[in-house]
ZAMARGU-4260 file (C-alpha; in steps of 0.2 Angstrom, whole numbers, plus 5000, padded with zeros to 4 digits):
<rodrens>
0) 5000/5000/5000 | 5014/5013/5002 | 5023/5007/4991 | 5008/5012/4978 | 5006/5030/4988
5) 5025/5031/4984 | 5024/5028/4966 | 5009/5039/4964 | 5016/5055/4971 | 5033/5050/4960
10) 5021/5050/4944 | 5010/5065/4950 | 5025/5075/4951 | 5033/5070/4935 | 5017/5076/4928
15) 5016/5092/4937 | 5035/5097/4931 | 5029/5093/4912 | 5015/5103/4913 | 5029/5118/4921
20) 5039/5114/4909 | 5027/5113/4895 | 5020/5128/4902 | 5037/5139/4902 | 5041/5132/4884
25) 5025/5139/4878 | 5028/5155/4886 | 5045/5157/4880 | 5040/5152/4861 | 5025/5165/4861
30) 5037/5178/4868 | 5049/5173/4855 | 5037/5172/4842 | 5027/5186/4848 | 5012/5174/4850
35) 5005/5182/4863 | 5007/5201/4857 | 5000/5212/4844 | 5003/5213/4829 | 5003/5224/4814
40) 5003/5212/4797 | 5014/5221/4784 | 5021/5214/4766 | 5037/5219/4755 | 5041/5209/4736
45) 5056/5202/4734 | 5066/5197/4717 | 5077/5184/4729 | 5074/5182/4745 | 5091/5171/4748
50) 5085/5155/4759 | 5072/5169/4770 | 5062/5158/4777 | 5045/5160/4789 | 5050/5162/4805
55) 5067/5171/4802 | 5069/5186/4814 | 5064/5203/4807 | 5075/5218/4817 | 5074/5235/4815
60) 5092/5244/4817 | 5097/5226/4825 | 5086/5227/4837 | 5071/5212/4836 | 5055/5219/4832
65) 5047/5205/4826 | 5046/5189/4810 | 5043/5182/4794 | 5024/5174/4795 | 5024/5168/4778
70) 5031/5168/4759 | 5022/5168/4743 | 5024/5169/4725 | 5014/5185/4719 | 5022/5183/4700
75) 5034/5174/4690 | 5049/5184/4697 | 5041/5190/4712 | 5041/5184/4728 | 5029/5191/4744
80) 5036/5189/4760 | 5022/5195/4776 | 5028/5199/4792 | 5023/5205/4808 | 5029/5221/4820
85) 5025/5221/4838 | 5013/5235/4840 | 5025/5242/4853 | 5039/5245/4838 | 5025/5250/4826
90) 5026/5270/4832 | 5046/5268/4826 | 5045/5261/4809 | 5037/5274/4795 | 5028/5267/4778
95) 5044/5271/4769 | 5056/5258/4779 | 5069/5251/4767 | 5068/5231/4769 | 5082/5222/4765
100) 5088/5202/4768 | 5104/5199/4779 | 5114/5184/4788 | 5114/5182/4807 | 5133/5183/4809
105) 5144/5175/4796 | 5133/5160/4793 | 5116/5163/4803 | 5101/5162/4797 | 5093/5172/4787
110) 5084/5189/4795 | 5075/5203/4786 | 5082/5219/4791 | 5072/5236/4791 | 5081/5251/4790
115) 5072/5269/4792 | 5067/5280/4777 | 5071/5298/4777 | 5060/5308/4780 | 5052/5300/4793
120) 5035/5299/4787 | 5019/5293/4794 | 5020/5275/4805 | 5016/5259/4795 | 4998/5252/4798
125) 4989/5234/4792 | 4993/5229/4775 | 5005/5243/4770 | 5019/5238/4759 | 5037/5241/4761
130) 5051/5246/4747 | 5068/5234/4747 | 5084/5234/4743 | 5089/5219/4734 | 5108/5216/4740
135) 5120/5204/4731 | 5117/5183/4736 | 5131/5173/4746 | 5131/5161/4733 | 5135/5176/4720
140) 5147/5182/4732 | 5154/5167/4734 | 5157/5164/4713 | 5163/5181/4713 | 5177/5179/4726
145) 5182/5161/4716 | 5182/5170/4700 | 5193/5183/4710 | 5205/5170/4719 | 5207/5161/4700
150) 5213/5178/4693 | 5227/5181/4708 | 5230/5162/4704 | 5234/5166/4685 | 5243/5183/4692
155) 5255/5175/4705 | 5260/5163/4692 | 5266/5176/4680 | 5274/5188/4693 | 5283/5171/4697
160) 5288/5169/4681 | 5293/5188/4681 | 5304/5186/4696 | 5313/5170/4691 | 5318/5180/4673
165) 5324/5194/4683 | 5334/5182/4694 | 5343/5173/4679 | 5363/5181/4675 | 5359/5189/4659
170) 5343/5198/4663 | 5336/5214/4666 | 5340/5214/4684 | 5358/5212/4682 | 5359/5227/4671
175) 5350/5236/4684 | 5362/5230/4700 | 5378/5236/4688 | 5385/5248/4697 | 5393/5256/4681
180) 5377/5258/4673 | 5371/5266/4687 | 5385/5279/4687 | 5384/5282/4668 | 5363/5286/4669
185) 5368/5296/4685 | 5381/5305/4673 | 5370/5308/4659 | 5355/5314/4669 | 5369/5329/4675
190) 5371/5332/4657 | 5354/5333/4652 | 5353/5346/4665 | 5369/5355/4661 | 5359/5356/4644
195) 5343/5361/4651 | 5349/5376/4659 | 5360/5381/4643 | 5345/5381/4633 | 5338/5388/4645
200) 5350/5405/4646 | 5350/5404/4625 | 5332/5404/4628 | 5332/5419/4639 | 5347/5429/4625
205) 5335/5424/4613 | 5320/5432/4621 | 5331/5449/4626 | 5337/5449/4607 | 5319/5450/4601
210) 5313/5462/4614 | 5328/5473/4611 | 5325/5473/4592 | 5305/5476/4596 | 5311/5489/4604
215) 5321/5497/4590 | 5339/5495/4600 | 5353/5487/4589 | 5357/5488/4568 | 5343/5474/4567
220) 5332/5486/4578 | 5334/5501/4570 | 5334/5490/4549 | 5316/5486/4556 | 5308/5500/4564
225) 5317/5517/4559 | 5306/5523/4545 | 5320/5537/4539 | 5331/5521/4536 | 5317/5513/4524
230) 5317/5529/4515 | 5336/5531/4513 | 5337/5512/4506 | 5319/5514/4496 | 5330/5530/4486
235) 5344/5520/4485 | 5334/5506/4477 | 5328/5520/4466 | 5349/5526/4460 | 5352/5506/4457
240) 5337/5507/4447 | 5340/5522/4435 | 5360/5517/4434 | 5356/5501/4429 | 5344/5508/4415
245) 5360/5519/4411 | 5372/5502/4409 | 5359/5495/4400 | 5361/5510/4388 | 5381/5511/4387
250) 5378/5494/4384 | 5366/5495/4367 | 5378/5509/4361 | 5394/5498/4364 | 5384/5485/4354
255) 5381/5492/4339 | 5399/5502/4338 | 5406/5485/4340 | 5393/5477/4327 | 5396/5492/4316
260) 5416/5489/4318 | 5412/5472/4316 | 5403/5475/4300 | 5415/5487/4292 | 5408/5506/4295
265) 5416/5520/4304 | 5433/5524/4307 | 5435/5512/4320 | 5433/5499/4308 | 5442/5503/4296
270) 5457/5507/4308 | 5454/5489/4314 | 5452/5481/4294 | 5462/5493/4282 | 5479/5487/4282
275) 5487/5501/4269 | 5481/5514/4286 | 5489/5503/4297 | 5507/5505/4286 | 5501/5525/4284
280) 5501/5527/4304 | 5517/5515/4308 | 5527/5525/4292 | 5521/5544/4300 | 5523/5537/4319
285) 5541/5530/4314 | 5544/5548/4306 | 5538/5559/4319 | 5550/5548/4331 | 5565/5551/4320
290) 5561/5570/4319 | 5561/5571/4337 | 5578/5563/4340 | 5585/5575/4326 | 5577/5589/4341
295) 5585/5583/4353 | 5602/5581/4344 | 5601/5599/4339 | 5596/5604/4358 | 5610/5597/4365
300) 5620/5605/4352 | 5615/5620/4357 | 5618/5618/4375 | 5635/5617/4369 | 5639/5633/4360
305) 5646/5645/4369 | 5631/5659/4368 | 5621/5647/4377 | 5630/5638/4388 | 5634/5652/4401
310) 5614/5653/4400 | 5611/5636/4406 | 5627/5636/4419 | 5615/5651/4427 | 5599/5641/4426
315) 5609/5625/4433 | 5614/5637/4448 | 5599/5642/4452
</rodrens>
C-alpha cells in the first residue's frame, strides 16, 4: 500500500513538472514568436529572397521587432514575404522603411532587416507595403570571390615567372644591379641638366634679342623700325634702278659700235680692217719719232755753243 502511495506522488510529480515545463516552453516560444502580442501584418516583394524563410527574425536597426509569417509567389519573378511588427515598435518604423535580407553573423540564418526612410513619414499600419533593397546573394558572392581568387592564381603565376627572369645572369635585373650603369645614367641625367639650363640661358638671350629689336635697339632694331632708314634704302633702290637703266644704255651703244666695227663702218673699223692705214700710221709714227731725235740732237748742240752755255750754267745754279 505505500509502496503504491510512493509511486503515485513520483508519477504526479513528474506530471506536474511537464505541465511547468510545458507551460514555460509555451511561454518562451510566444514571447519569441510574439504569439501572445499584437501585431501589425505588413508585406514587402522580393526578386530573391536568399533562403528567407518563415519564421526568420525581422529587426529593425538590429534590434528584434518581430518575424517572417509567411512567403508567397505574387508573379513569376516576384516573391511576397508578410511579416509581423509588435505594435509596441510600430510607432518607430514609417511606411517608407527600406527592407532588405541579411545573415545572422557570418553563417546565421537568414533575418530581414528594416532600416528607416528619410523623411520619417507617417507609422506603418495593416497591409502597408514596404520598398527593398535587393543586396548581392552569398552564393553570388561566393562565385565572385572564386572567380577573383582564380585571377590572383593566373597573376602570382606570371609575377613568378617575372621574378625568376629577373633572377637569371643575363637579365634585366643584372643590368639594373651594375653599378657602372648606374653611374653612367647618374652622369647623363647631370648632362641633360647642364643642357637644360643652357637652353635655358640661350632661351632667355634669345627672348632679350627680340625684345631689344622690338624695341628698336641694335642695327637689326633700328633696319626694322626706323622709318627714315626705309626711305634712305627705298631711294637707293631707286639710283640702282636708274643706273642700271643707264648700263643697260652704254651697253646697246657699245653693241652696235662693235657690230658696226664688226661689219666694216666708221673709222674704228676701218682702223681695225684697212691694212694700207695701218702702214700710213706706223710710216708717220716711225717719222715723227726720227724727227724728234733730230730735236733733241740739235738741243744738246746748242747747250753746247758757247752763247748758250753760260745761260744754262746760270739756270743749273739756280
Amino acid at each position: 500500500m505505500k509502496k503504491q502511495t510512493s509511486q503515485r506522488i513520483r508519477l504526479g510529480a513528474f506530471v506536474l513538472a511537464s505541465i511547468v515545463a510545458l507551460v514555460l516552453g509555451l511561454y518562451y516560444v510566444g514571447q519569441q514568436r510574439s504569439i501572445f502580442h499584437k501585431s501589425v501584418k505588413v508585406y514587402t516583394d522580393f526578386r530573391n529572397i536568399d533562403g528567407l524563410m518563415p519564421g526568420n527574425n525581422v529587426r529593425f536597426n538590429g534590434y528584434d521587432v518581430g518575424m517572417v509569417l509567411s512567403l508567397h509567389p505574387a508573379a513569376d519573378s516576384v516573391i511576397r514575404v508578410q511579416l509581423s511588427i509588435d505594435e509596441e515598435y510600430v510607432k518607430w518604423i514609417s511606411v517608407n522603411a527600406i527592407a532588405s535580407i541579411g545573415t545572422d553573423g557570418l553563417l546565421g540564418n537568414k533575418i530581414l532587416n528594416l532600416e528607416p526612410g528619410q523623411p520619417f513619414e507617417r507609422s506603418v499600419k495593416e497591409n502597408d507595403q514596404l520598398k527593398v533593397r535587393n543586396l548581392m546573394a552569398m552564393d553570388a558572392a561566393m562565385r565572385t570571390l572564386n572567380e577573383t581568387n582564380d585571377n590572383l592564381f593566373f597573376v602570382s603565376r606570371d609575377l613568378k615567372g617575372i621574378t625568376e627572369r629577373l633572377l637569371r645572369d643575363n637579365s634585366l635585373w643584372r643590368m639594373l644591379a651594375d653599378s657602372a650603369l648606374a653611374d653612367q645614367v647618374r652622369t647623363a641625367i647631370v648632362r641633360v641638366n647642364v643642357v637644360s639650363e643652357n637652353s635655358a640661358i640661350i632661351t632667355g638671350d634669345l627672348r632679350g634679342m627680340v625684345q631689344d629689336v622690338k624695341n628698336g635697339k641694335g642695327s637689326l632694331g633700328a633696319l626694322i623700325t626706323d622709318t627714315s632708314l626705309y626711305s634712305g634704302i627705298e631711294q637707293t633702290v631707286i639710283h640702282l634702278e636708274s643706273l642700271s637703266d643707264t648700263l643697260a644704255m652704254a651697253s646697246g651703244n657699245f653693241n652696235r659700235l662693235s657690230k658696226n666695227a664688226v661689219d666694216g663702218h666708221g673709222t674704228v673699223a676701218a682702223l681695225l680692217n684697212d691694212t694700207s692705214l695701218v702702214h700710213a700710221v706706223n710710216s708717220a709714227v716711225l717719222s715723227i719719232q726720227g724727227a724728234a731725235d733730230g730735236i733733241n740732237n740739235n738741243m744738246a748742240l746748242l747747250r753746247q755753243s758757247r752763247l748758250l752755255k753760260r745761260y744754262y750754267k746760270r739756270e743749273m745754279k739756280k
